[in-house]
C-alpha positions in Angstrom: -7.4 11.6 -16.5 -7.2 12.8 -12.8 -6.7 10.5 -10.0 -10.8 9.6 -9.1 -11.2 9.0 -12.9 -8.5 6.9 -12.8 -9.7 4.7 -9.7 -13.4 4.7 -10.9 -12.7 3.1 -14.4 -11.6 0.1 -12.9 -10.4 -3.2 -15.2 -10.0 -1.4 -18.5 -12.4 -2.8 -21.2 -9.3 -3.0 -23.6 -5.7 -4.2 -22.5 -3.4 -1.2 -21.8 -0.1 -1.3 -23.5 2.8 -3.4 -22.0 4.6 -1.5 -19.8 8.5 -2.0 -19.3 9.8 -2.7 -15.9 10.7 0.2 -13.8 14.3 0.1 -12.5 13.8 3.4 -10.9 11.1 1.9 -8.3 12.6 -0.4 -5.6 11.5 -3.7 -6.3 10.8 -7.3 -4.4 13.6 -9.7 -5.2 12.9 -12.5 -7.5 11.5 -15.8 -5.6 12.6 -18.8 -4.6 11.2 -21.4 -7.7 9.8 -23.3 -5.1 6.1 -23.9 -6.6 5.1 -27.0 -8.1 3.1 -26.9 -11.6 0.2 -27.4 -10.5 0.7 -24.4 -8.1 1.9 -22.2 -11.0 -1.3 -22.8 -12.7 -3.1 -22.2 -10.2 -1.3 -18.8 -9.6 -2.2 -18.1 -13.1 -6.3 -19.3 -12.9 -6.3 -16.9 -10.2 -4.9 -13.7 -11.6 -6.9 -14.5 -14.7 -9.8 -14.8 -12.6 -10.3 -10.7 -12.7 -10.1 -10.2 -16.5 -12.7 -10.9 -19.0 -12.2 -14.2 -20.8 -11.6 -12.3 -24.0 -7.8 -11.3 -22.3 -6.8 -14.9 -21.5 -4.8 -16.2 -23.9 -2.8 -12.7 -24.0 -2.5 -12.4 -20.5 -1.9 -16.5 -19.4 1.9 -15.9 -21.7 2.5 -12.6 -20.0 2.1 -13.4 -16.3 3.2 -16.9 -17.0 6.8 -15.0 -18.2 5.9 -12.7 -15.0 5.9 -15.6 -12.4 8.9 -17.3 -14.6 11.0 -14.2 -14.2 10.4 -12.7 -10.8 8.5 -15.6 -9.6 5.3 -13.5 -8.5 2.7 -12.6 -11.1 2.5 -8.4 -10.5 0.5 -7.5 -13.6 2.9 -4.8 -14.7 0.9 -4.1 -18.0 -2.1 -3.1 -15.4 0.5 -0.6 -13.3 -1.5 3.2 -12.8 -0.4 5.8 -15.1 -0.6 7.9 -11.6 1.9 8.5 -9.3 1.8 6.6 -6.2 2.0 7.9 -2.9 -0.7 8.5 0.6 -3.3 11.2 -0.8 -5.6 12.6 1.5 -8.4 10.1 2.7 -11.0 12.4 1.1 -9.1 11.9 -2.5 -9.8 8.1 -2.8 -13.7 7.8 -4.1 -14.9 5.7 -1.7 -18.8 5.1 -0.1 -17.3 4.7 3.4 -14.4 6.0 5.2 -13.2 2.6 6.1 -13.0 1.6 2.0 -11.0 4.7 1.8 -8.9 4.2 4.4 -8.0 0.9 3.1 -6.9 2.5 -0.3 -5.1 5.1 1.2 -3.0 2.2 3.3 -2.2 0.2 0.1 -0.7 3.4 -1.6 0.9 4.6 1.7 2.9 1.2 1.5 3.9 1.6 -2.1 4.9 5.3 -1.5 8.7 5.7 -2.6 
């Protein structure tokens, strides 16, 4: 699938695979365990928030063991199959510049 494709599909109506965690990439270092538990499930509502209700129960364990582990929830099972780096602003599908623009940021700052 190329790179618009990719974008455009959006949340995948089925879960992706788990992927492992990349020890090539550079990576933030784990927290501080410095939220209460109320706060961690309220870091979890929230990431849940974007997936269908189907995916809860599946995802809750997994970014609950994301959060536990590296004290952030990053999703890793949702990580692009494309390589990230700054494209051209004309290469993110976009309906104005400035959504574009905004895309093309975001990948410039995960670009190795």
């Amino acid at each position: 699938m190329d790179f618009k494709n990719a974008i455009l599909q959006g949340i995948p109506s089925e879960l992706p695979a788990l992927k492992p965690h990349d020890a090539s990439v550079s990576h933030a270092p784990k927290r501080k365990d410095i939220l209460s538990v109320e706060e961690k499930k309220l870091a979890l509502r929230n990431a849940l928030r974007y997936f269908p209700e189907k995916f809860h129960e599946v995802l809750a364990e997994e970014f609950s063991r994301e959060l536990e582990t590296y004290g952030r929830v990053y999703m890793y099972r949702f990580r692009p199959d494309y390589k990230m780096y700054a494209r051209p602003i004309d290469a993110y599908p976009h309906k104005t510049k400035q959504a574009a623009a905004i895309m093309l940021m975001i990948t410039n700052n995960l670009d190795p």
